[in-house]
N, C-alpha and C positions, 0 to 999 in steps of 0.2 A: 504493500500500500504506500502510496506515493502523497503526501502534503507538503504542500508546497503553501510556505506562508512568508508572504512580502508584506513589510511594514513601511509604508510612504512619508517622512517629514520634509520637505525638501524645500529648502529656502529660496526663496526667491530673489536674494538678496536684499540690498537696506536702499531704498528711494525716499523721495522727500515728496511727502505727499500733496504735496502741490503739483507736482506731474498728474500727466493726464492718465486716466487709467485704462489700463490694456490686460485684455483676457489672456493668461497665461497659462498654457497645456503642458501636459507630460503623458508619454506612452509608455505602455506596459503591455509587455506579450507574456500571455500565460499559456504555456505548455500543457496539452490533459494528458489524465493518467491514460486512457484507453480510449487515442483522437478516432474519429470517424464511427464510435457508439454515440450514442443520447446522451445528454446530458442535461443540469439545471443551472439558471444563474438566480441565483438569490442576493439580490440586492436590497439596500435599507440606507434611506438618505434624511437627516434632519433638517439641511437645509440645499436647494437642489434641484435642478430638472434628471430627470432619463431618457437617454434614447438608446434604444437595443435596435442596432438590424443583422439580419442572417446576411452571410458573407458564403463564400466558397469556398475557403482553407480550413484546417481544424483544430485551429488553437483559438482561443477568447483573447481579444483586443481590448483592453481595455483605456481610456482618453480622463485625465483628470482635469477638468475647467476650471482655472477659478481666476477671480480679478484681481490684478495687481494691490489696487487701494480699497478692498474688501473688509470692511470691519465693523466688526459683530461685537464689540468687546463691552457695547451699553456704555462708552462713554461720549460726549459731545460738546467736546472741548476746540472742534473746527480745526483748523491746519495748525494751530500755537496755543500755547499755553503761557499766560506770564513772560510772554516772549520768545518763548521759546519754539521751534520750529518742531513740529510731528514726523517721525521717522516711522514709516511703514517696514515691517519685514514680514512678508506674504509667505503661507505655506501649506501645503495640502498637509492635508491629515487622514490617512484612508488608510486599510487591513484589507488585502486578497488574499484568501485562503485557496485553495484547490486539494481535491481530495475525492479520488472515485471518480471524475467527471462532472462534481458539483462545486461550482465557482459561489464564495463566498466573499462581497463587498458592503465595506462597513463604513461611511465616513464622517468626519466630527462634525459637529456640533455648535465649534465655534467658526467658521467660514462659510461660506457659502459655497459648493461645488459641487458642479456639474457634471455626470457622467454621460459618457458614450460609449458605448460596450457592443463590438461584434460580434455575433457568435455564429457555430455551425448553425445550418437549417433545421436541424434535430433535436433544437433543445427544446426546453419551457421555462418561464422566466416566473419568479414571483418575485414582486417588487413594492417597496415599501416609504414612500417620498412622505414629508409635511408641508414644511415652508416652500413658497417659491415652486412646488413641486410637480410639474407638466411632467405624464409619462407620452413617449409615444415609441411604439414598439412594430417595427415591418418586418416581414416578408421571414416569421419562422413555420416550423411545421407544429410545434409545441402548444401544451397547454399556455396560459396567459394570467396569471394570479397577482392580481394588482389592488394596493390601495395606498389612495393620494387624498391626501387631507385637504390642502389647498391647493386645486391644481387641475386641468383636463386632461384628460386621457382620450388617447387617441392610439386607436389600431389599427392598420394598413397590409391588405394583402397578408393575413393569417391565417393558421390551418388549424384545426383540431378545438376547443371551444376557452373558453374567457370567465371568470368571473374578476367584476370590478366595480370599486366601491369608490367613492370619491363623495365630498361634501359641497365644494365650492369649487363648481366646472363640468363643462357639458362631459360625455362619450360619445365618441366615432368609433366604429369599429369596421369592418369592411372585412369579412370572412369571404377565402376564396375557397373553402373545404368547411364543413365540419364534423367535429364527432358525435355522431347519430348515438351511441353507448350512454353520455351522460347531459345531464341537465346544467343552463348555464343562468347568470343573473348578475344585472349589471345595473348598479342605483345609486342615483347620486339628489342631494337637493337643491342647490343653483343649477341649472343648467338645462339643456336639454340631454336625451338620448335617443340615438341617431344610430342604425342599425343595419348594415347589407350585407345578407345571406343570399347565396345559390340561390337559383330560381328554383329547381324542383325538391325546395327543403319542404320536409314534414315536421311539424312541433306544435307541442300545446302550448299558451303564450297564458301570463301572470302579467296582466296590466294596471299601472297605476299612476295617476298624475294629480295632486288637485288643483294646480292651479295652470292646468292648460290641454290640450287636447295631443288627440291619437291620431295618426296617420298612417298610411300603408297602401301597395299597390299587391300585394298579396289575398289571395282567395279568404280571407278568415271569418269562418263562422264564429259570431262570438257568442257566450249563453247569457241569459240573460241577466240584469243587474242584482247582487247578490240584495236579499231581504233580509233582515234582522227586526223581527219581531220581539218586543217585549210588552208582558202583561202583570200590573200592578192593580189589583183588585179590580174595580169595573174600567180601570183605562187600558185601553192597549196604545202602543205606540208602534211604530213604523220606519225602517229607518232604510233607505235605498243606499248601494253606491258603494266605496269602497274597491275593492281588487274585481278588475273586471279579465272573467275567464274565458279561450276560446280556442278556438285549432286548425292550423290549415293542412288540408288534406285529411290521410287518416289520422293523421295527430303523431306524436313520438312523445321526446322529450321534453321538459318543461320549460322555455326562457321566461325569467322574471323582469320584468323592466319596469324602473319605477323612478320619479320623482316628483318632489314638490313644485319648484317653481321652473316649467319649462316643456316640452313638447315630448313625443313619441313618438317614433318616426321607426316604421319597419322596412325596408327595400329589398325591390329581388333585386339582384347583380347580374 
């Protein structure tokens, strides 16, 4: 068993922050234990965008971002202090692990940094952003396990199926395959959710929006709005709406798609 564990601090050197500030990368090839099998990238960022795409070679790429005059450090003392001039020294702070064919990255906390990570076609990614945190992830064969606290998430030309969670920012997804075996759900509440599956997919759909409407150029029967009856002595009450349930074709799996402030949008591709 082969791990391999690279620990990144890497100074950027000393600028005087009155210079203009310029985005500053570092590359890193990661070697797998057993290249041309499956594999997973398990990524987790505090503060940070992602972008994963499938490449053609079989090692993980991985691209650290971050900006020259980047600082998180909660103070706002502006370029001088008491006269004094503000000396920047920039520096990533990230942990690649690898191990079995599952790439593990981890980065701090106090910076802001951007990843971008190639990988084989074969993998599946689960990925973990807050701040600052847009995922958008192309062209693998893999599952897709995603949550972004602040941030949209965006799929391109993917295979096999998705679940993705996010709070503040739509989902695109654009599936050019998927996996008929399991069920997918993908919910967020700013935003919309925006969806293109194959045209001859079958699946039961979990809909839900309140404060905007459903769209689709697919065949979907849907059933009727769900009832919630309650009875309190001689009152009854009534209550319509809620997760609206439906199926195109003969039905299969279950996609859940859901939010609060924003549309549902399903397409054939």
């Amino acid at each position: 068993m082969k791990i391999l564990n690279i620990v990144i601090a890497i100074l950027l050197g000393f600028t005087l922050s009155g210079n203009a500030q310029q985005a500053k990368s570092e590359e890193i090839k990661v070697t797998l234990s057993k290249p041309g099998s499956p594999g997973v990238l398990k990524a987790s960022s505090h503060r940070g965008s992602m972008t994963v795409e499938a490449h053609s070679g079989n090692e993980v790429i991985v691209t650290l971002i971050t900006d020259e005059g980047d600082d998180n450090d909660g103070n706002s003392w502006g370029d001088s202090r008491n006269g004094l001039k503000k000396i920047s020294a920039g520096a990533y702070n990230a942990e690649i692990v690898e191990e079995n064919n599952t790439i593990r990255i981890e980065t701090g906390s106090q910076t802001t940094t951007h990843l971008k990570v190639k990988v084989p076609k074969n993998f599946d990614v689960d990925l973990h952003t807050h701040h600052d945190g847009d995922v958008y992830v192309k062209g693998i064969d893999g599952t897709s396990e995603i949550d972004a606290h602040h941030g949209q998430v965006t799929l391109e030309d993917v295979g096999s199926s998705a679940n993705v969670n996010t709070h503040h920012g739509e989902i695109k997804a654009t599936f050019r395959a998927v996996d008929t075996s399991v069920p997918m759900a993908l919910t967020t509440y700013h935003g919309d959710v925006d969806i293109t599956l194959p045209a001859g997919s079958v699946f039961k759909t979990k809909l839900k929006t309140t404060k905007g409407d459903i769209y689709t150029d697919f065949e979907l029967n849907m059933d009727s709005p769900v009832q919630k009856v309650n009875q309190s002595g001689s009152k009854t009450k009534i209550e319509i709406g809620g997760w609206r349930h439906g199926n195109v074709g003969s039905g299969g799996q279950e996609y859940m798609l859901s939010t609060y402030h924003g549309d549902i949008l399903i397409r054939k591709g």
